[in-house]
N, C-alpha and C positions, 0 to 999 in steps of 0.2 A: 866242512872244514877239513879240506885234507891236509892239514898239514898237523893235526893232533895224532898224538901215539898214545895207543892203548898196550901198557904191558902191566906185569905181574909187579907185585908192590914193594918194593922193598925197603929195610929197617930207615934208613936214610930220608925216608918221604913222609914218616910217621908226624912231625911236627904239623908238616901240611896236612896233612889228613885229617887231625885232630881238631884244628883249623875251622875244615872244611865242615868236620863235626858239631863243632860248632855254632857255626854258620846254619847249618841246616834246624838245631835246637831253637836257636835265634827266632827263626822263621816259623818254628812251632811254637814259638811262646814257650816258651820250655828251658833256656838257657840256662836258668837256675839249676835243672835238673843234672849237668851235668859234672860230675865229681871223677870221671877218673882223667887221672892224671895222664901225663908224658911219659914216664917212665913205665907206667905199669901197663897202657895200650902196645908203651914196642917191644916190652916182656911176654905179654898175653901175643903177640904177634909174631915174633922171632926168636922168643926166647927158647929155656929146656923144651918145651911141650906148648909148642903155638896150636893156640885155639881159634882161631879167625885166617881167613886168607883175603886176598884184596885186588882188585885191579885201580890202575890210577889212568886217567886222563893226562896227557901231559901237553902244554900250548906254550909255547915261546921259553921253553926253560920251564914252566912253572905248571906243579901239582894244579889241576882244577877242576878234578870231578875223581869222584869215588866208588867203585861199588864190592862193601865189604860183603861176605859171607861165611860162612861154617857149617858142619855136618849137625845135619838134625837125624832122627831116627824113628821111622814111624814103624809099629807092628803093625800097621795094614799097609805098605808100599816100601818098606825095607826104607833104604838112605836116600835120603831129601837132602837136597842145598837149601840151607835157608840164607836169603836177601836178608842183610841186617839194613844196609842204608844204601840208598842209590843215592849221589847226591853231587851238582855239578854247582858251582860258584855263580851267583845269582847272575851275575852281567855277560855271563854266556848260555844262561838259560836258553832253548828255543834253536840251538846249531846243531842237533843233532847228535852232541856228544852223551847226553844220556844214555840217547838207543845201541853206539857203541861199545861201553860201560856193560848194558846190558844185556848186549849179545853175546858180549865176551864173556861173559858171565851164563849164558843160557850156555853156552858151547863145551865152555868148563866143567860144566855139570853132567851134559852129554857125553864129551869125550872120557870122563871119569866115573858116566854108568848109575849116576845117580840117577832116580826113578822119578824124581822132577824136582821143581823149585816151588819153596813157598816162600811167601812175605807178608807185613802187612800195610797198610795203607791209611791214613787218619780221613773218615769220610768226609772232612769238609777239603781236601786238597782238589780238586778238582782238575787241576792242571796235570799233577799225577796218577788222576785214575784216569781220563783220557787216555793220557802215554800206553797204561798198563791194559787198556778195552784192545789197543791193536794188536794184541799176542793173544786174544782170545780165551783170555784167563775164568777161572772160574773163581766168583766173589762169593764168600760164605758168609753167611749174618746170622748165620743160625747159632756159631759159639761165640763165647764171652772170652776177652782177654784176662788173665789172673796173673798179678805179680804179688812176691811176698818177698820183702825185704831181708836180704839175712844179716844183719849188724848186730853188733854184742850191746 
């Protein structure tokens, strides 16, 4: 699809993206889970002290793939990009706009020295671990995910 543009994200596309966020929760059975809102995604994004950066797909006028990210920090490999969501609009699934999301994204990381990308992956997507097998990636199953909620 040449005629999609991949640029950097800005405030103005955050509805779509959220959207897009959405959509991809949807797809994981998970749509419940999602609580932040509109305002606080384009504060944590452009605000005082944005925390996340982003590329967007863009098709005909319109937001339709995402791939957000932000600095992780390992004491064994210094600064990592961490992949928070790759995520393109199901009815263009399959054009290839993924893999430009996520080159722009590998390149990102490269031009700015970061000492590689992590992410993760739900083992039943299999459409997405395909994707992720042609970068030659290395799968860990040796650690466990930990989340701990911090609400009052």
């Amino acid at each position: 699809m040449s005629d999609v543009i991949i640029r950097k994200a800005v405030s103005e596309d955050c509805a779509s993206m959220l959207e897009l966020i959405k959509e991809l929760a949807e797809y994981e059975k998970a749509l419940h889970e999602v609580t932040l809102t509109l305002d606080q995604f384009t504060e944590d994004g452009f605000g005082q002290s944005p925390v996340w950066g982003a590329f967007v797909a863009e098709f005909e006028n319109e937001i339709v793939g995402i791939s957000l990210y932000y600095d992780r920090y390992s004491t064994w490999k210094g600064r990592r990009l961490y992949l928070e969501d790759l995520v393109v609009t199901e009815r263009l699934r399959g054009k290839q706009i993924g893999k430009l999301l996520f080159d722009a994204t590998l390149e990102y990381g490269k031009s700015n020295h970061y000492s590689g990308m992590v992410f993760q992956v739900l083992n039943w997507n299999e459409p997405a671990i395909n994707f992720y097998k042609k970068y030659s990636p290395k799968f860990d199953n040796e650690w466990l995910n930990v989340s701990i909620e911090l609400k009052d």
